[in-house]
Every structure is written in C-alpha cells, then in structure tokens.
C-alpha positions as CSV (number, residue, x, y, z in Angstrom):
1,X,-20.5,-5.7,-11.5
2,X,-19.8,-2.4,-13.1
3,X,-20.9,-1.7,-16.5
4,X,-18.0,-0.7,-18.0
5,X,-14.8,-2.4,-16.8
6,X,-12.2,-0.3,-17.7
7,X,-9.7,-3.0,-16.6
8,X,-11.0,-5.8,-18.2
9,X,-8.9,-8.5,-18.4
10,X,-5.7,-6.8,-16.7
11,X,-4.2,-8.8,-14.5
12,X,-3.1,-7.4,-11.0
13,X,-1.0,-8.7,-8.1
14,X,-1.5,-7.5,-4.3
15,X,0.7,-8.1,-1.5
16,X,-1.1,-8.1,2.1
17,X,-4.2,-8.8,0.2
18,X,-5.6,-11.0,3.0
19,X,-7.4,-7.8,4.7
20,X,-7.5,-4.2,4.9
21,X,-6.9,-2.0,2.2
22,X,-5.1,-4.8,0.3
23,X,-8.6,-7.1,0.4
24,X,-10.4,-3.9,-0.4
25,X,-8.3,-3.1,-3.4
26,X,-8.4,-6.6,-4.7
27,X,-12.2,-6.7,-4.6
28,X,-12.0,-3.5,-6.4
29,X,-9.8,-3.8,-8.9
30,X,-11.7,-7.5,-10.1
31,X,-15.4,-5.5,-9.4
32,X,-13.1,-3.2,-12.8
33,X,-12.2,-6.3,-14.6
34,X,-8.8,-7.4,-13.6
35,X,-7.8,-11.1,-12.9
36,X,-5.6,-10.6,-9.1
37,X,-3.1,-12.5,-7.7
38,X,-3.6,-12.3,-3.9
39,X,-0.5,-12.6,-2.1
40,X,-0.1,-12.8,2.1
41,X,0.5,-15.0,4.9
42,X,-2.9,-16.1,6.2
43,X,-4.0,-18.5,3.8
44,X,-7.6,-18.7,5.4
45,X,-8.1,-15.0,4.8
46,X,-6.7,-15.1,1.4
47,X,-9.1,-17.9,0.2
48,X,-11.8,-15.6,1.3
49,X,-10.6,-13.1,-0.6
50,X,-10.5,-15.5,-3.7
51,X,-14.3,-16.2,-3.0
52,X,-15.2,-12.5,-3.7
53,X,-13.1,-11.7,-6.7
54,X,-14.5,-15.1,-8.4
55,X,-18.2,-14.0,-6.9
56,X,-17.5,-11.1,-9.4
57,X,-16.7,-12.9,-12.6
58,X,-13.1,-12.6,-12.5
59,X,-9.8,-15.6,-11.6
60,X,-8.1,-15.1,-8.2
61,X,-4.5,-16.9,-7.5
62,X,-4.0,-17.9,-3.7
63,X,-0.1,-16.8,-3.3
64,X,0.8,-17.3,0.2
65,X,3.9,-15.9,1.2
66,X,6.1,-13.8,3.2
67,X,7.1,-10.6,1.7
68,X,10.4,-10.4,3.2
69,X,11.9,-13.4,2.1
70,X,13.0,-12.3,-1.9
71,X,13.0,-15.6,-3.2
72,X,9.1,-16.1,-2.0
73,X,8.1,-12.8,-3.5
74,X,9.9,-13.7,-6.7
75,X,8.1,-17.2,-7.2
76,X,5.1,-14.8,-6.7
77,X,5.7,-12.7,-9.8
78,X,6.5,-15.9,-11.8
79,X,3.5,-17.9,-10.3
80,X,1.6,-15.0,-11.5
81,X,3.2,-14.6,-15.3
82,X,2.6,-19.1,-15.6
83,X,-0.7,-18.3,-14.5
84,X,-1.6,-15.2,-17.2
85,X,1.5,-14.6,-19.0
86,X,1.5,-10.6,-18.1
87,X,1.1,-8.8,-15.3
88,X,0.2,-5.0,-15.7
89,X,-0.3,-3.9,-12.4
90,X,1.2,-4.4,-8.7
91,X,0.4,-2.9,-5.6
92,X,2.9,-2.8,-3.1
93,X,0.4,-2.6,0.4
94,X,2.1,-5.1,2.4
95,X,2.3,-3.3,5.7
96,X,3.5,-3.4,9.0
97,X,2.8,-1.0,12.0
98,X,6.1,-0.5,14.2
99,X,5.7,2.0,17.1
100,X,8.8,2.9,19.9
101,X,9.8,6.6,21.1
102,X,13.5,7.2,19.5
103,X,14.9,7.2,23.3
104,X,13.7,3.8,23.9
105,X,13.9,1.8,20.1
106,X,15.7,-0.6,19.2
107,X,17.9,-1.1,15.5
108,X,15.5,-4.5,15.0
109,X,12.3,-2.6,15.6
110,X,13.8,-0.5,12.5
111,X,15.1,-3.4,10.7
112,X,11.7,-5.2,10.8
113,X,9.9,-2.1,10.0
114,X,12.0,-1.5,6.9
115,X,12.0,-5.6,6.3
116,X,8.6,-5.4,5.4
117,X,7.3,-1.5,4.4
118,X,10.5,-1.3,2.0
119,X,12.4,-4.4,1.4
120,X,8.8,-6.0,1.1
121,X,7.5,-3.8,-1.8
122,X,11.5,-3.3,-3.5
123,X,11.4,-7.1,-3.9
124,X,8.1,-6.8,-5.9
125,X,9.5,-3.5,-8.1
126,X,12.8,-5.7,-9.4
127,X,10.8,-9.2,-10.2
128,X,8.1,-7.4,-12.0
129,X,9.3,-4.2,-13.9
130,X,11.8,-6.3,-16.1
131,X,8.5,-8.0,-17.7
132,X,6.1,-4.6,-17.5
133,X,9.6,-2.9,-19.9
134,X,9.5,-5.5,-22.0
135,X,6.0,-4.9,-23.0
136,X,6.2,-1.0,-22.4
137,X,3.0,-0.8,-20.2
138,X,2.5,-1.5,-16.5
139,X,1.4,0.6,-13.3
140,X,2.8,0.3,-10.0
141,X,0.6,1.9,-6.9
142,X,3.1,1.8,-3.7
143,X,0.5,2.1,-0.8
144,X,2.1,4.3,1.6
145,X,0.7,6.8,4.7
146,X,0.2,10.4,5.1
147,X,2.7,10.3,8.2
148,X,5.8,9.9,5.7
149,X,4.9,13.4,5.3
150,X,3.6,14.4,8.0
151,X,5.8,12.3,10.8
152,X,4.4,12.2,14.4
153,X,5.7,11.4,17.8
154,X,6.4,7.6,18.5
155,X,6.0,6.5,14.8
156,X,9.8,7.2,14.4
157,X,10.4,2.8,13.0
158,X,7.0,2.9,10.6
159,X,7.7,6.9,9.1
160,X,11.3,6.0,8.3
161,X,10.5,2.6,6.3
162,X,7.5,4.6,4.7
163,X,9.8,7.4,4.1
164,X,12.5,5.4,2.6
165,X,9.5,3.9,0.1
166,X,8.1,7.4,-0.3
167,X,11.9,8.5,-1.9
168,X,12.2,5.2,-4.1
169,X,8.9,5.2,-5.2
170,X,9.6,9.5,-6.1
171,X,13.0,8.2,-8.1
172,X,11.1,5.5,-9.7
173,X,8.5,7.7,-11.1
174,X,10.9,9.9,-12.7
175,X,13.1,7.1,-14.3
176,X,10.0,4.9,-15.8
177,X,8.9,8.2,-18.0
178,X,8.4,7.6,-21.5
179,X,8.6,4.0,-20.8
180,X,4.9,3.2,-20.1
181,X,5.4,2.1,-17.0
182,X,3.3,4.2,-14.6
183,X,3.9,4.8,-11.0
184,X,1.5,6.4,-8.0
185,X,2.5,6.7,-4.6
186,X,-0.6,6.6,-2.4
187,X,-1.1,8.6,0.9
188,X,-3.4,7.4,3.4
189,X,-4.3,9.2,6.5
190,X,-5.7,6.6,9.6
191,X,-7.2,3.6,7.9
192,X,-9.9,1.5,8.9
193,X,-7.9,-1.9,9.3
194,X,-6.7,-4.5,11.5
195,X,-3.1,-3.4,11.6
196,X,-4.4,-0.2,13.5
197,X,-7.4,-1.5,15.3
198,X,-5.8,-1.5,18.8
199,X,-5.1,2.5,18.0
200,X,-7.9,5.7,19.1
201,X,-7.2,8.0,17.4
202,X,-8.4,11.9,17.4
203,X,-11.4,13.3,15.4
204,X,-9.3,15.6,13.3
205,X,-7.6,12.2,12.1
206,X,-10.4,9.5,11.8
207,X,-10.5,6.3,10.5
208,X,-11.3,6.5,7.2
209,X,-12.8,3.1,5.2
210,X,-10.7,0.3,3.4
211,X,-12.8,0.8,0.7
212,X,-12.5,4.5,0.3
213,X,-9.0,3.7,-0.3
214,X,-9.3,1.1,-2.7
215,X,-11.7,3.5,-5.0
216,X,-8.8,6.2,-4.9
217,X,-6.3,4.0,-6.2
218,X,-8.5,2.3,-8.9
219,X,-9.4,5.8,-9.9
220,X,-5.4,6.8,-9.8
221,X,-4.9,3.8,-12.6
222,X,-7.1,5.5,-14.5
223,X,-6.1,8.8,-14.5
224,X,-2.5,7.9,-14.3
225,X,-2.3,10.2,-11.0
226,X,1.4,10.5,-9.9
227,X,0.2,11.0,-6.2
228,X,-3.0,10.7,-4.1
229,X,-3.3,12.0,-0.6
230,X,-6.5,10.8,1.0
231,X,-9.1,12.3,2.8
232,X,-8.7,15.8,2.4
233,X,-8.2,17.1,5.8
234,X,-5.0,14.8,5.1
235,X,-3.8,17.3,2.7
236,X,-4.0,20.2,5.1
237,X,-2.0,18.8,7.3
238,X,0.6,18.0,4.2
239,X,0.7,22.0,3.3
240,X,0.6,23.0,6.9
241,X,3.8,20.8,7.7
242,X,5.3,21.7,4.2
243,X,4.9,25.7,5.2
244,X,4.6,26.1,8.7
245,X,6.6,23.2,10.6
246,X,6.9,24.4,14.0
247,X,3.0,25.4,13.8
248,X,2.4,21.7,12.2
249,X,4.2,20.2,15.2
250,X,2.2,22.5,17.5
251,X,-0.9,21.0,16.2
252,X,0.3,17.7,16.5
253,X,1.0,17.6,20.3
254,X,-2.3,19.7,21.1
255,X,-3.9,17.4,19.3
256,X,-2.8,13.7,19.7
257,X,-2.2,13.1,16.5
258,X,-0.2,9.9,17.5
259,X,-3.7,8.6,18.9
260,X,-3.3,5.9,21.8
261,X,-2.4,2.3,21.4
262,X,-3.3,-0.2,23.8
263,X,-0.7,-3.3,21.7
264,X,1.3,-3.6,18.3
265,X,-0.7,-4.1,14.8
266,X,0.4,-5.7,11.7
267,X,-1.0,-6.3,8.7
C-alpha cells in the first residue's frame, strides 16, 4: 500500500475496467486511496478486479454493463453516487480495436467503432459532469492512442472514433476552466492488452505495459497534466508528423507501423 495516498477516499469510476489498461488503472488508482467503480461486460473479470482493489484496503462496485447503450452507462453513474454520494474522477478507457483499409470498410465498422471509442465515453462526460459542477471539483482522464495523432494505414474506423474523442475531449478542456473540473487526454502508443494481442508489431513501436499506463495517468491527476503522450519514442513520432508529414508517412510504410494482425481485438 503506498504510504501516502494522495487519493484517499476519492472515489473513481472506470469503464472497460475488466482488463488492460482499465484493470491496471483501477488497481492503481485504489493502491492511491480511491474507492472505484468497475464498469464492463465480463462480469467474471470484473469480480477479479474487485478482489484486488479490496486486497488493497479500498471498496470496489461490480457495474456490469455495455457502454453503448446510454441508459446502462447512466444507471452506472447513479449506481456509483447511491453507493458514495460523489464521484471525482472518471476515466473514459472503454475501447474497441476496428481495423479495414478505406477501399474495402464498411459505414458499420465506423459506426461500431465510434459506438463504443466515442459515444461510449460522451455517455459517461453528460451523466457525470452535472454532479462534478455542482461541487466544483472533478477530473476526467479520456484514455485515447497515439495514432489519433499519428494515423496509420488500415486503422482508418479506430483513428477516426479516437480522433473524434481527441477534439471533444480538446473542447471540453477549454470550457471546464475555472470550474474545477479537470480534464487530461491520454496518448498511448501500442499497449500491452488483450484488445491488441493478435497484433506484432515493430520494435520502433513496442508494447509497452498496462501498468506503465496506469502510473502516467495517476501521476496526470496529480499534476493536473492537460495531456500525456506515453512512451517517449511516441512523442517523436507526434513532432515528426506535426512537422514533417510526408517524411512521417515515409517512416510509417518503411517501417510497419500498422504491425500485422492475424484476427480483430476488443476490449
């Protein structure tokens, strides 16, 4: 248990908690001293998940549920506020990975990206920031990737849900100033988790840990960062699209950056 725990008693709800970043976050966030409502559709995994969080002193509330269905995700937040009576944080990580070419995708590969990357983490933003105004403190950590800014080949239904999150989340930020509600948008590169494990990927982009994750965002709380791009080679390739885009996209077909799937992931 950590010896100081900065977020003692705060209590925090995580959508696609059952594995992944969102299980790693959870963990992390009660190891701090938050209480955590666990939301996702495997109950099994999300019990697990409860397991750890109370192994560390802290309450855990199961919250099965889809997060594209509004009226689930709603129940969630008030579940949550019967439960505690506040909630201070969310993280939006709910996630799912949709691949096609453009040449050969289909509007419903979009729609069900967008169903859960965007509509899945909006739902979440309108039941809870009502209650974080009202009592003028609150954090909201959108769990993005690092290819809504740096978009490669075949990602084209993932990037533009992620992007579309990347822009509301940007708005967001700016309106909640002075209000103290905080917002951080989170930048991943390739994440050790299931939703990718069926995709190799090159060395310049490796797999980084769950839990490496998890840490930056816990420390983004705290330091009420506005953004987090994680690891650093992750940046590079940010400032080297940013500045040099025909280079960047150079680099990205020389180098695979789209990796090679052998099926769909989810998460």
């Amino acid at each position: 248990m950590a010896k100081t725990q900065r977020l003692r008693d705060r209590i925090a709800i995580v959508t696609g908690a059952s594995s992944g970043i969102g299980r790693a976050v959870a963990v992390a966030l009660a190891r701090e001293g938050a209480d955590v409502a666990l939301a996702a559709r495997n109950v099994a995994a999300l019990e697990q998940v409860a397991r750890e969080v109370e192994c560390l002193g802290r309450q855990a509330l199961v919250l099965p549920l889809d997060v594209t269905e509004r009226v689930q995700v709603e129940r969630m937040v008030q579940a949550t506020l019967t439960r505690w009576g506040h909630v201070d944080i969310l993280i939006a990580n709910a996630g799912q990975y949709v691949r096609s070419r453009v040449v050969e995708m289909t509007v419903e590969q979009v729609e069900r990206a967008m169903a859960v990357n965007f509509y899945g983490a909006l739902y979440g933003v309108l039941a809870v920031l009502p209650h974080m105004l009202a009592q003028r403190s609150g954090h909201i950590v959108f769990v993005n990737t690092m290819d809504a800014k740096t978009p490669i080949p075949l990602d084209a239904p993932y990037i533009s849900s992620k992007s579309a999150l990347a822009g509301f989340g940007q708005v967001l930020r700016q309106e909640l100033y002075g209000t103290g509600v905080y917002v951080t948008n989170v930048f991943p590169g390739r994440v050790d988790t299931p939703m990718i494990a069926h995709l190799r990927v090159p060395w310049i982009s490796a797999k980084i840990p769950a839990d490496a994750v998890a840490r930056a965002i816990v420390r983004s709380i705290y330091r009420r960062e506005l953004e987090v791009i994680i690891p650093p080679i992750a940046k590079a390739l940010v400032y080297l699209n940013t500045f040099f885009p025909r280079l960047a996209d150079w680099a990205a077909r020389v180098l695979h950056l789209e990796g090679w799937e052998d099926e769909m992931g989810s998460e």
